[in-house]
C-alpha positions, 0 to 999 in steps of 0.5 A: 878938689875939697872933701864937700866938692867930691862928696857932692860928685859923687852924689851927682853921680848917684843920683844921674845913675838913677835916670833923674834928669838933673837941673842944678843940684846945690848943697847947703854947707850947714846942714848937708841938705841937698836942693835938686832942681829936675823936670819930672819926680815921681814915687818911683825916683823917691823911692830909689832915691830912698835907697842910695841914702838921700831921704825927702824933706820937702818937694814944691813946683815952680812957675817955670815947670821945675820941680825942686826937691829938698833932700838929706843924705840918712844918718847910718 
């Protein structure tokens, strides 16, 4: 397993961890963006993902219910 495919685990994890109801989650290689596709977000899921290192870019809506959720893991 290559250090970017573990390095994505192990944010699945986090993240599934956190009660979030995961979809698809892609990475972007070239600026380490995630796109998390889900069913239900809300102030409390932002928040806690907050906390484990993954800040907000951008989140928008689909026609099909999803919702997809650009995130950054924070520079330390």
């Amino acid at each position: 397993m290559s250090k970017s495919q573990e390095e994505m685990h192990v944010w699945r994890k986090k993240i599934e961890m956190l009660g979030i109801d995961i979809k698809s989650l892609d990475q972007h290689m070239h600026n380490n963006r995630f796109k998390l596709k889900t069913r239900l977000m809300n102030r409390h899921f932002l928040n806690e993902l907050d906390k484990i290192g993954l800040e907000l870019i951008n989140i928008t809506g689909t026609f099909d219910g999803k919702v997809m959720v650009l995130l950054e893991a924070k520079v330390s």
